[in-house]
N, C-alpha and C positions, 0 to 999 in steps of 0.2 A: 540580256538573255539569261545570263546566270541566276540574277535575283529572281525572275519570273521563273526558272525551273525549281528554283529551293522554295520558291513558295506553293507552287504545285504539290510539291514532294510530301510541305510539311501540311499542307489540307487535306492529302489522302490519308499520310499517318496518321492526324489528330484523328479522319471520319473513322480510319479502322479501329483505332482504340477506344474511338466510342461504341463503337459498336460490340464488340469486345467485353465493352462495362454492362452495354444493355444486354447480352447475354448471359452476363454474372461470372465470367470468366475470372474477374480479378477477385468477386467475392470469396471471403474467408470462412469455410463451414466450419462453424462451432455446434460441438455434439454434447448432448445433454440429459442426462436419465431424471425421468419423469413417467408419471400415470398416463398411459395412454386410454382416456375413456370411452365410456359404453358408448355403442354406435347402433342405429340401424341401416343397415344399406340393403340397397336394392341393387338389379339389374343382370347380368351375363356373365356367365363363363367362356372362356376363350382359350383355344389351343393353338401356339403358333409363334412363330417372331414376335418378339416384345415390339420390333419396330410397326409390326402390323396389327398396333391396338388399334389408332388413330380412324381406323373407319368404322369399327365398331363402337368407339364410344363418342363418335358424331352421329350416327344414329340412335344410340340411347339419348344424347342431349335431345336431340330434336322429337323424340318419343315424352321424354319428361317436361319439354318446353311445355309442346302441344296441351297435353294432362294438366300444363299448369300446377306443375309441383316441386316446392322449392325444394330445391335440394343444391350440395356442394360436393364436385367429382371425385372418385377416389380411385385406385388400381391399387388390386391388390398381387402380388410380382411374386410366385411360388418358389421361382426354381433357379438356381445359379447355371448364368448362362456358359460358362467355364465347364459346366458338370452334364448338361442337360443338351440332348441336340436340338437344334432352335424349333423344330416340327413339333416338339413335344415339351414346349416351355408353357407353362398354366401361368394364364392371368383371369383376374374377375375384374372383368367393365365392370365398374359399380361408382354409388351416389350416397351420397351416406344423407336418409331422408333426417330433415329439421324437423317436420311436426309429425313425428309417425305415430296421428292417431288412427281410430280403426277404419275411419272413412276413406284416408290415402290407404293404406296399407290394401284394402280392400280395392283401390285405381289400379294399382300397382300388381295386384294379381291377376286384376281383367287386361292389363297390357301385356300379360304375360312374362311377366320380370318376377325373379327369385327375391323374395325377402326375409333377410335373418337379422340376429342381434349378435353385436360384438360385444363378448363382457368386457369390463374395467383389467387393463392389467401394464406391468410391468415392462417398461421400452426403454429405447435410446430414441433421441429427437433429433432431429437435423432440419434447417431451411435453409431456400435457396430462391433466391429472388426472379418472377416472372418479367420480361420486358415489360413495358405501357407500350411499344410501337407494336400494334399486332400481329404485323406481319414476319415479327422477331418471335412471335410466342409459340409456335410448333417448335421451332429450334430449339428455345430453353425448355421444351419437355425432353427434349433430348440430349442436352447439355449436361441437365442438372445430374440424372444417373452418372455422367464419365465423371465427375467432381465428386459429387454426393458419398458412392458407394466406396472409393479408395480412400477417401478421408474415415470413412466408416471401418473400415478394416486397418488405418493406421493406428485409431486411437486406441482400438481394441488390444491392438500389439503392443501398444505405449502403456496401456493399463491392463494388467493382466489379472491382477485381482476382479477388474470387472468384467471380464471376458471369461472366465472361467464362474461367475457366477449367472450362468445361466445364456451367455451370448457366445458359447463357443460350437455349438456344435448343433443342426439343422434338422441331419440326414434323416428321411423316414417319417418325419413330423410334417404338419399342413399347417406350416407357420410363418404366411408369408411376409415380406415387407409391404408396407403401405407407402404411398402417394399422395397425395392431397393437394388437388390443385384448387387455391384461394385464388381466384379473381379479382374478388373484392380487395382482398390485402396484398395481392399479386406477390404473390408466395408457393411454393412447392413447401408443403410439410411432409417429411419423411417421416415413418415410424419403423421401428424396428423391436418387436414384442419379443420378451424374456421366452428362450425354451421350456421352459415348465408352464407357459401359458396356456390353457386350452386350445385347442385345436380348430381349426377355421374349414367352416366343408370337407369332413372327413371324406365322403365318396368322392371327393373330385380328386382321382388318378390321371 
């Protein structure tokens, strides 16, 4: 009876801690400053709980499925949820288009999606690994942020030289973080662009 309970005990442990890995729980964010490049994306602006992106940009996927336009998802995250009350936190559902020649660009207007260009600039990197079990991958979109962004702000405190060169300070500027969910490479890429970087959707208040 006792072998048969320790081995129970130790099949649940092992499935929790795998489970655990496949959510990237044990993964190590290493942060890293690099050129974050020109982008173009597409798609919505969104006011509201960050946790309530999830159904606006399953209908942008299935809007770009349709269209038959590759693209690779991005959210771009305006406002510290610490600062901001959650009714009035700005996110942009968006897609950051591969081939934006004039002919998408011109799909993308008739579906009635916003499209601009991100210029070249100045960030911090972070990745965070997405499950393969699918039904783990909503979670790791919400995992990654509670890891991501405190590692983000540790290293900042651990490096002050580079926190004070352009990563200290937000307020008043439309300078959000980005997201980057790679499928393909099942990855979350984080970006975090330099304060002196141009400005992303000045009117979106």
């Amino acid at each position: 009876m006792g072998l048969a309970l320790n081995t129970i005990i130790f099949i649940i442990a092992a499935l929790i801690g795998y489970l655990l890995q496949e959510l990237g729980l044990f993964h190590k964010i290493v942060i890293s400053r690099d050129v974050i490049p020109k982008m173009t994306i597409t798609g919505v602006r969104f006011k509201g709980p960050y946790k309530d992106t999830g159904k606006p940009f399953i209908e942008l996927e299935n809007k770009l499925n349709e269209a038959k336009i590759d693209v690779k998802y991005v959210g771009l995250y305006y406002d510290d949820v610490q600062k901001v009350p959650a009714d009035q936190l700005r996110t942009f559902i968006g897609a950051i288009v591969k081939n934006p020649n004039e002919e998408t660009i011109k799909k993308l207007k008739e579906l009635d999606l916003e499209v601009f260009e991100v210029e070249e600039m100045d960030g911090l990197h972070a990745y965070y690994p997405i499950s393969k079990m699918s039904f783990l991958e909503g979670m790791c979109f919400m995992t990654a942020p509670m890891k991501v962004y405190p590692a983000m702000a540790k290293y900042l405190e651990s490096n002050p030289d580079i926190k004070n060169s352009g990563f200290d300070d937000y307020d008043g500027k439309n300078i959000p973080c980005f997201e980057v969910y790679d499928r393909n490479t099942k990855q979350i890429h984080f970006m975090f662009p330099n304060n002196k970087s141009k400005e992303i959707l000045t009117d979106f208040k």
